[in-house]
N, C-alpha and C positions, 0 to 999 in steps of 0.2 A: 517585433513583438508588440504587443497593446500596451504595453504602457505596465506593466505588470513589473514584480523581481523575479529577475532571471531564477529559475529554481536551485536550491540549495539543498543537498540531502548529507545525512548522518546517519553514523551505521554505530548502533550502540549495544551492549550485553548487559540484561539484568536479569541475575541468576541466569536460568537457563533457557533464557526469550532473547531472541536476537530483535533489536528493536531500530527498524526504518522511519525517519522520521522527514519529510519533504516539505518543505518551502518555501513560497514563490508561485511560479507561474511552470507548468509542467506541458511541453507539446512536443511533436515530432522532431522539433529542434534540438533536444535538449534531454529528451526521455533516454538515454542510452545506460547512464548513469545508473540511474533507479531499476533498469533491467537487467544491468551486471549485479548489482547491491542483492535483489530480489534471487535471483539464479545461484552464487552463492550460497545466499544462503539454506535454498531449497537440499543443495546434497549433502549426504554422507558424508563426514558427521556432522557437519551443521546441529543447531538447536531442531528440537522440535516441534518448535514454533516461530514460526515470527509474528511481529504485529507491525502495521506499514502506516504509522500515526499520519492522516493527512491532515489534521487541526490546523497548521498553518497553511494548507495547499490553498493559493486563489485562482487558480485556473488551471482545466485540466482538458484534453480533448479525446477526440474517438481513438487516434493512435495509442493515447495512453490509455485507454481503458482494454483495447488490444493487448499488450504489455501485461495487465492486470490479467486479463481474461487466462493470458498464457502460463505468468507466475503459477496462478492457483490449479489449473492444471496440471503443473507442475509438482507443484507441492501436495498435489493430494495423489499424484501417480509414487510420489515416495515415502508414504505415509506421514506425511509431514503436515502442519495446522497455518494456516495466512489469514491472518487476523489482523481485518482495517476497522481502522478505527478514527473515530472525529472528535469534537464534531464538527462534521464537515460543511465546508462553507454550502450556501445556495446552489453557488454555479456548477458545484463539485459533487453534491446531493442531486442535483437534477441530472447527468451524467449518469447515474446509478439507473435512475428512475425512469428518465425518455427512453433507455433502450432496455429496460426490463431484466437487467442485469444483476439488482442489487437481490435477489434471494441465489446467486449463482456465490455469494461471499459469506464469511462470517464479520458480519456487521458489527462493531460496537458505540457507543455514546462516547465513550473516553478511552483514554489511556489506561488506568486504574483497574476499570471492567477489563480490558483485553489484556491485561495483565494475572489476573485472576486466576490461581491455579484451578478452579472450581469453576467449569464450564462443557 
C-alpha cells in the first residue's frame, strides 16, 4: 500500500438511511468489505436509501469505482436511492471526474444534505 490507512468502514442506521461511512485508503485489496456493506444494503428490505459518506476516504482506485459503478446499478434496478457523499478528498473527486462518472451518482457536499428527507 502507499503509505495510506488501510480502509476502515461503518455500517450505521439513522431513521430510515442506512449510512456507509469509509476511511482510509480503499483499492482492489481491500474493496470486498465495502461491496458486501453496499449489496446488503441495496435488497429487500433494506432502507430505501443509503448514503456511502466518503469524507474521510484518502484513496480510491478504478476497482473501486467498478464496485460503485455496480452498487448503483444495483440499487437503482430495486428501486432503491445510493447517495455519496463528501466532501470528498481531491484524489477521490478526481476519480469521479477523469472518467466522467460523477453525473452516473447522486452527488452530495455533506453528510446533512444526503441525509435530507427533501431531495
Amino acid at each position: 500500500m502507499r503509505g495510506e490507512v488501510a480502509a476502515e468502514l461503518s455500517v450505521a442506521r439513522r431513521e430510515e438511511v442506512a449510512v456507509v461511512t469509509v476511511a482510509g485508503s480503499l483499492d482492489a485489496d481491500n474493496m470486498g468489505e465495502l461491496q458486501r456493506a453496499l449489496a446488503r444494503s441495496s435488497e429487500p428490505p433494506g432502507p430505501s436509501r443509503t448514503v456511502l459518506d466518503l469524507s474521510a476516504l484518502d484513496f480510491a482506485d478504478s476497482p473501486v469505482l467498478h464496485v460503485l459503478l455496480a452498487s448503483q446499478r444495483q440499487y437503482r434496478s430495486t428501486g432503491r436511492r445510493l447517495v455519496v457523499c463528501g466532501p470528498c478528498r481531491p484524489v477521490v473527486h478526481r476519480l469521479f471526474d477523469v472518467t466522467g462518472t460523477a453525473e452516473f451518482f447522486e452527488l452530495t457536499e455533506d453528510l446533512e444534505t444526503a441525509l435530507s428527507p427533501v431531495r
